[in-house]
C-alpha positions in Angstrom: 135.9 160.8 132.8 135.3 158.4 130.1 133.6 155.0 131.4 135.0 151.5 130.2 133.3 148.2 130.1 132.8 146.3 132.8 135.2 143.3 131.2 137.7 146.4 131.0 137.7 147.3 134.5 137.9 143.5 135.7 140.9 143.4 133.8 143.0 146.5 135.3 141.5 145.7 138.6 142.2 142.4 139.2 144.5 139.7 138.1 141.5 136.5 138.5 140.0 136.5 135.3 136.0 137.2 135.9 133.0 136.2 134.0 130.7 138.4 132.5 128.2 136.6 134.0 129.8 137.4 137.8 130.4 141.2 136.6 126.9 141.8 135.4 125.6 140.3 138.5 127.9 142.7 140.6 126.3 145.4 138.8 122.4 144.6 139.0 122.9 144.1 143.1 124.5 147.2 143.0 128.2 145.7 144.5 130.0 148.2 142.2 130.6 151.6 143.6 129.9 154.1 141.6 126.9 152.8 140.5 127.7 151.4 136.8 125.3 152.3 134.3 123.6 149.9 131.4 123.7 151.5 127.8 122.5 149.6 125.3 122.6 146.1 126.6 126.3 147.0 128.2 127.4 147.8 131.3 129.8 151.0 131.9 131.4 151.6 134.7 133.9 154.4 136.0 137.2 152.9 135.7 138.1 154.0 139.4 135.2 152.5 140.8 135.0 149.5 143.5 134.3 146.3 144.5 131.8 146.8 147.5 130.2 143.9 149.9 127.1 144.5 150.8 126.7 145.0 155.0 125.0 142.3 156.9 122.3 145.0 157.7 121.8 145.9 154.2 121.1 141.7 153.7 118.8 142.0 156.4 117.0 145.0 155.3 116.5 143.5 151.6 115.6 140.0 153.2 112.9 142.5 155.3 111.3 144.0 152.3 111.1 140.7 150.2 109.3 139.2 153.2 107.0 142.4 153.1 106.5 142.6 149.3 105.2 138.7 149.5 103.5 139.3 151.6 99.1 139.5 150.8 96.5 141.7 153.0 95.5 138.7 154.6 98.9 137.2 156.0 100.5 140.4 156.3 101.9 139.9 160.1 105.5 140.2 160.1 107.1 139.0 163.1 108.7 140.8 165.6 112.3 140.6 163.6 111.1 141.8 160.5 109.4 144.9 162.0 112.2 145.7 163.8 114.4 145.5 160.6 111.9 147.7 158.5 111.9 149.8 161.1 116.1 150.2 161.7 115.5 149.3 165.1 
């Protein structure tokens, strides 16, 4: 099926008027299901895709690896939460 932008598919999906700003950023964190893909400096997306919100575990789980990729060799304990997280526990 032929993909549209993603100004095209805020416009048949919803009657609020979106910025491109808001619809690129729904694309990079992956909110948009499926995945839109960039071409060219444009986002195309399938025109039956979605509006997702992302799960609190999948916040926790992203907040868990940002902790871990700041982290150097030489502060690298994570507390008990973290590991937990990492670990889907």
């Amino acid at each position: 099926m032929k993909k549209i932008t993603l100004l095209e598919w805020a416009e048949q999906n919803y009657s609020k008027k979106f910025g491109i700003g808001t619809l690129n950023k729904w694309a990079r964190n992956h909110l948009i299901t499926p995945a839109p893909v960039k071409i060219g400096g444009s986002w195309l997306v399938h025109p039956n895709a979605t509006y997702v919100q992302k799960t609190i575990e999948c916040k926790r789980t992203e907040h868990a690896l940002k902790e871990l990729k700041q982290s150097t060799p030489a502060n690298f304990n994570l507390n008990n939460r973290t590991q937990r997280i990492i670990n889907n526990g």
